[in-house]
N, CA, C and O of each residue as an XYZ file, in Angstrom:
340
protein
N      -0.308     38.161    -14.615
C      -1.719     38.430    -14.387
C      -2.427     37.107    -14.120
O      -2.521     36.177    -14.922
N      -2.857     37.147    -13.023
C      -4.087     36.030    -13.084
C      -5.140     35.880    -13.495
O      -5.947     36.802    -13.618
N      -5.385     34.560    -13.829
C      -6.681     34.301    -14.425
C      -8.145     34.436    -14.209
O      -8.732     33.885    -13.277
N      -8.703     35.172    -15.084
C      -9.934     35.359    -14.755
C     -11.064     34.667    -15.685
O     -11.098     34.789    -16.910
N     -12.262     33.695    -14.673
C     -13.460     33.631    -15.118
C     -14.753     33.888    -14.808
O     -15.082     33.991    -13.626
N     -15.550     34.010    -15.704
C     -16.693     34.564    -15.539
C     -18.359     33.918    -16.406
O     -18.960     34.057    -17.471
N     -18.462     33.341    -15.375
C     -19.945     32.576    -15.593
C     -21.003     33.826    -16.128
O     -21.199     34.814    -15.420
N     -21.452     33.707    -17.049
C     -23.104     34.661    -17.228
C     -23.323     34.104    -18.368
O     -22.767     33.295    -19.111
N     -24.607     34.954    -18.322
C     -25.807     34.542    -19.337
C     -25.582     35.603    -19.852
O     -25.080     36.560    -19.263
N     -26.068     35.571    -21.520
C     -26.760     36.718    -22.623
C     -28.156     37.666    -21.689
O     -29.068     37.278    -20.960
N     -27.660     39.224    -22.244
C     -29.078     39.597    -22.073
C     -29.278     39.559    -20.638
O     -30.346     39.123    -20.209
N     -28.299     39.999    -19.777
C     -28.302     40.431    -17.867
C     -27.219     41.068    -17.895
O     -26.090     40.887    -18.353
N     -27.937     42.115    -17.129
C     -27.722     43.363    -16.808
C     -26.113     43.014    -15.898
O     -24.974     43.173    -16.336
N     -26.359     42.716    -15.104
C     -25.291     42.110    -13.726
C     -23.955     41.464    -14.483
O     -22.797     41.816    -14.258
N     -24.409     40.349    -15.514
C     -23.264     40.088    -16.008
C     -22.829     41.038    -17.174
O     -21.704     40.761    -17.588
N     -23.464     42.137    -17.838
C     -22.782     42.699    -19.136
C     -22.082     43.468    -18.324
O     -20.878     43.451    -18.578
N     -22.580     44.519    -16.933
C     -21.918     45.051    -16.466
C     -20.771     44.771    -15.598
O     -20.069     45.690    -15.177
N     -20.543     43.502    -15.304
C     -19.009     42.791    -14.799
C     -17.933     42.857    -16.455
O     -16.729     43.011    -16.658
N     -18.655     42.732    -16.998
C     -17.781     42.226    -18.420
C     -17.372     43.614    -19.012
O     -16.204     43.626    -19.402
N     -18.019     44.725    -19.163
C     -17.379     45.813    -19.429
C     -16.992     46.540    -18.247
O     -16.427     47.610    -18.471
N     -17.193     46.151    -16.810
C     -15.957     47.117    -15.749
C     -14.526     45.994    -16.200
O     -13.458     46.606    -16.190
N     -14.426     44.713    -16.519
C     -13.332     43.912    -16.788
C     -12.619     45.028    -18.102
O     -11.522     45.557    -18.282
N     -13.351     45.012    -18.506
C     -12.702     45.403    -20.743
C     -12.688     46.727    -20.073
O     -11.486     46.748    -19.809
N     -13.074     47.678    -19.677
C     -12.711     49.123    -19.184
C     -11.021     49.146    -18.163
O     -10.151     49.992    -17.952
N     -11.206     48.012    -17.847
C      -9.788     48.136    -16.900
C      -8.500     47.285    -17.681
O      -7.343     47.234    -17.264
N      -8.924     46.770    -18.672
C      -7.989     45.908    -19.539
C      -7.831     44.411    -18.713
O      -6.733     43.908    -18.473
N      -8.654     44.028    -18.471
C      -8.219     42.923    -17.872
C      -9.166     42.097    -18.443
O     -10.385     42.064    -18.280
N      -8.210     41.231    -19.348
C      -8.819     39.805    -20.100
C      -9.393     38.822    -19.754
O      -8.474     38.089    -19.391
N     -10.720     38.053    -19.554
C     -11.035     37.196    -18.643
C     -11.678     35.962    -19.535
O     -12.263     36.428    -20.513
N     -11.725     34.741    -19.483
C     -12.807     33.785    -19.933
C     -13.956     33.666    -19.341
O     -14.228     33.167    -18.249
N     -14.913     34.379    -20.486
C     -16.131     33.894    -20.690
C     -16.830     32.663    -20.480
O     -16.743     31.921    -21.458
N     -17.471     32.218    -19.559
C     -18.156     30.818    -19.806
C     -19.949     30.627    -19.985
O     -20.809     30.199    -19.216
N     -19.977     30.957    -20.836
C     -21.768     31.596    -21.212
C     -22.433     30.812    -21.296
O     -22.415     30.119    -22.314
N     -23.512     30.509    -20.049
C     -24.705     29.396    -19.759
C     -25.740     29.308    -20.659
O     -26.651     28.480    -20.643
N     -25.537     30.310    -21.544
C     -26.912     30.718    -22.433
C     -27.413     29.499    -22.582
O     -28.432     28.941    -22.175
N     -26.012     29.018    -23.602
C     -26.364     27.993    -24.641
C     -25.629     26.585    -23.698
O     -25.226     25.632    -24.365
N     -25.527     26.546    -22.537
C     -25.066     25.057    -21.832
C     -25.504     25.763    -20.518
O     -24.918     26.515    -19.738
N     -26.860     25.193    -20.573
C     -27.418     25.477    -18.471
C     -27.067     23.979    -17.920
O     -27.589     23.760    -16.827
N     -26.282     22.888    -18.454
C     -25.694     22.157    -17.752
C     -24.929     22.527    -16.721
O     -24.859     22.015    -15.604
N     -24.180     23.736    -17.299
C     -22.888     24.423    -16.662
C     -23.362     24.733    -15.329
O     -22.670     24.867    -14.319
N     -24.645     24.834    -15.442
C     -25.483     25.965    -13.903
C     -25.245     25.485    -12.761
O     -24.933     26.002    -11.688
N     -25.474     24.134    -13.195
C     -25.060     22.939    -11.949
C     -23.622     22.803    -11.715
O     -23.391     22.135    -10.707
N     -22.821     23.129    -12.189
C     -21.469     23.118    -12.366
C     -20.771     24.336    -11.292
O     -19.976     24.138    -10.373
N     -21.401     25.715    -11.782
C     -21.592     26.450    -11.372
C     -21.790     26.806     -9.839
O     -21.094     27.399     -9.015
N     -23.255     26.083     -9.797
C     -23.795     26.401     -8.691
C     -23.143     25.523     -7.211
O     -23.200     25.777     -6.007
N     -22.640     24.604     -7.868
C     -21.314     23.767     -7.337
C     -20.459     24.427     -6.522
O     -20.316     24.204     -5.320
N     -20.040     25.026     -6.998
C     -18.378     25.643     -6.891
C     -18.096     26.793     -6.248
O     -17.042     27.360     -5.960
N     -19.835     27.154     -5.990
C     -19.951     28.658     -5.964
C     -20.979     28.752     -4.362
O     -21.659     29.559     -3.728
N     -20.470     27.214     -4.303
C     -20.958     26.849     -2.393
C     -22.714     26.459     -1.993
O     -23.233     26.239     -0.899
N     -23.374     26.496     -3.536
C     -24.459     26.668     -3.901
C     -25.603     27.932     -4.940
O     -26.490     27.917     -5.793
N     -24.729     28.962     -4.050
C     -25.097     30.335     -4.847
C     -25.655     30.190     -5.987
O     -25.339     29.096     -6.452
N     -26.413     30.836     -6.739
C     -27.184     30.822     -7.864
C     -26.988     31.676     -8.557
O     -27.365     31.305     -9.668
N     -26.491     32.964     -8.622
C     -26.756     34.263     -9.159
C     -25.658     34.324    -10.253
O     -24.660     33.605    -10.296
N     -26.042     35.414    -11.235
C     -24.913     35.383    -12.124
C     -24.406     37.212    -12.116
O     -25.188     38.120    -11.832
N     -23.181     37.374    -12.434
C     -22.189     36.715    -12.910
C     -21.676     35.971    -11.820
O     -22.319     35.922    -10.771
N     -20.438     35.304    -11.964
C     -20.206     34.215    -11.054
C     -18.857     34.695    -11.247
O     -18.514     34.108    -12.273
N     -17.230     35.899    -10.620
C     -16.260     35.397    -11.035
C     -15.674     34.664    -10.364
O     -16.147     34.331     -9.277
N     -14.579     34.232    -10.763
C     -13.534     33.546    -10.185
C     -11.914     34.105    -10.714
O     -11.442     34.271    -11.839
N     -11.389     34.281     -9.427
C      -9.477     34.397     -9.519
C      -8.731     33.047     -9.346
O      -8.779     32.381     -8.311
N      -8.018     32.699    -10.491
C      -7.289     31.628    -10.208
C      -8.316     30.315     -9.984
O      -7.574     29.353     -9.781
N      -9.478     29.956     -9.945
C     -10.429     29.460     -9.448
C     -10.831     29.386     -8.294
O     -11.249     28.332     -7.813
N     -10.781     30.307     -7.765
C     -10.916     30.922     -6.298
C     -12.413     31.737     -6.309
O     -12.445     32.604     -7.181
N     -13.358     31.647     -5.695
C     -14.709     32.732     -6.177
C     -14.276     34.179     -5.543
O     -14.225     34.679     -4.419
N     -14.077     34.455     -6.484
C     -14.026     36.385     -5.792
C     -15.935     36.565     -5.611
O     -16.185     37.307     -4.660
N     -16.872     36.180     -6.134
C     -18.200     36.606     -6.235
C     -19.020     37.108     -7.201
O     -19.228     36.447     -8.219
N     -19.462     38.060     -7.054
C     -20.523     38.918     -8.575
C     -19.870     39.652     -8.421
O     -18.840     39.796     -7.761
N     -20.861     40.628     -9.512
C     -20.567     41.989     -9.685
C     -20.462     42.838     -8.767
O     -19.654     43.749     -8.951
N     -21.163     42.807     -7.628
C     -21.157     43.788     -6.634
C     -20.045     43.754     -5.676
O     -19.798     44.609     -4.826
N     -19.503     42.838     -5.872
C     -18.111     42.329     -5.020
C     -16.477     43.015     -5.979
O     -15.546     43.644     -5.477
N     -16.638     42.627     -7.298
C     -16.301     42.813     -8.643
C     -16.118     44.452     -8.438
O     -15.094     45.027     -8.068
N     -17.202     44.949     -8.730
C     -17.118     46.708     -8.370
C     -16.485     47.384     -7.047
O     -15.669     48.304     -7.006
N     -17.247     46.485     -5.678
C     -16.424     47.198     -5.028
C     -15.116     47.008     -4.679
O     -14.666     47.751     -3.806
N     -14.243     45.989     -5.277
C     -12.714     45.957     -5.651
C     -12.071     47.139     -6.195
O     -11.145     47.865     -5.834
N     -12.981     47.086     -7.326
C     -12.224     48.177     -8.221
C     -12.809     49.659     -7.438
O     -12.196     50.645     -7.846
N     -13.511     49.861     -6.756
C     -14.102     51.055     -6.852
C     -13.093     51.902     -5.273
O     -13.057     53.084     -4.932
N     -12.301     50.460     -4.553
C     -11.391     50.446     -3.144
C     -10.373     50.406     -4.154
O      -9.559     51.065     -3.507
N      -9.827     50.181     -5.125
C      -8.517     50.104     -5.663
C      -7.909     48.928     -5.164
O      -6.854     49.041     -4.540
N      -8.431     47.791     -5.350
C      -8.064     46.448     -4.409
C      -7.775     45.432     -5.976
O      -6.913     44.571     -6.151
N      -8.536     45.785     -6.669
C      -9.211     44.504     -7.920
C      -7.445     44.937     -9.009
O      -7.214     44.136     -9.915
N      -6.619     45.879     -8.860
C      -5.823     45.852     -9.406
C      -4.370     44.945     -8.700
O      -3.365     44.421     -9.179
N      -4.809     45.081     -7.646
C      -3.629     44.263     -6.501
C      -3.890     43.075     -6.662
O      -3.107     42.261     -7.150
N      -4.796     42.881     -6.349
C      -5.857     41.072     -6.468
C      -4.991     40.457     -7.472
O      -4.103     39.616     -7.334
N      -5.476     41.109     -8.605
C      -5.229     39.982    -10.334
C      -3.399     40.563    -10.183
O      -2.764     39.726    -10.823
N      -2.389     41.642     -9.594
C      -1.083     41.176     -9.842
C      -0.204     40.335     -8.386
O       1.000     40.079     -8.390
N      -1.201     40.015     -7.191
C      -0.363     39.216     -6.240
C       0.143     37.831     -6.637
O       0.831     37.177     -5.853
């Protein structure tokens, strides 16, 4: 299985709902929660080509995108192929 991370904040909608379609499908991911380090944002917003928005994932450190990218993986039956290629 590959690795999964996931940038968000406490208390958004966008990221609780990436984090329980993840835990609904069993797929374990690291958390990296800006709450309490908005240093990270810049870090973030880095890596992520500029983008701002949260959640932020990443495969392998690769940006798969947000949630809406996130869902429609799983919702094409793609997000199970993804994390075993």
């Amino acid at each position: 299985m590959k690795k999964i991370d996931l940038y968000s904040i406490q208390t958004q909608g966008f990221c609780d709902s990436a984090k329980r379609l993840l835990h609904d499908e069993d797929i374990s991911n690291f958390e990296i929660d800006m709450s309490s380090a908005p240093m990270l944002r810049s870090e973030m917003k880095r890596e992520a080509n500029g983008m701002r928005t949260l959640p932020k994932i990443y495969v392998n450190a690769a940006h798969l995108g947000g949630f809406a990218e996130l869902y429609a993986m799983q919702q094409f039956c793609k997000l199970e192929k993804l994390l075993k290629d």
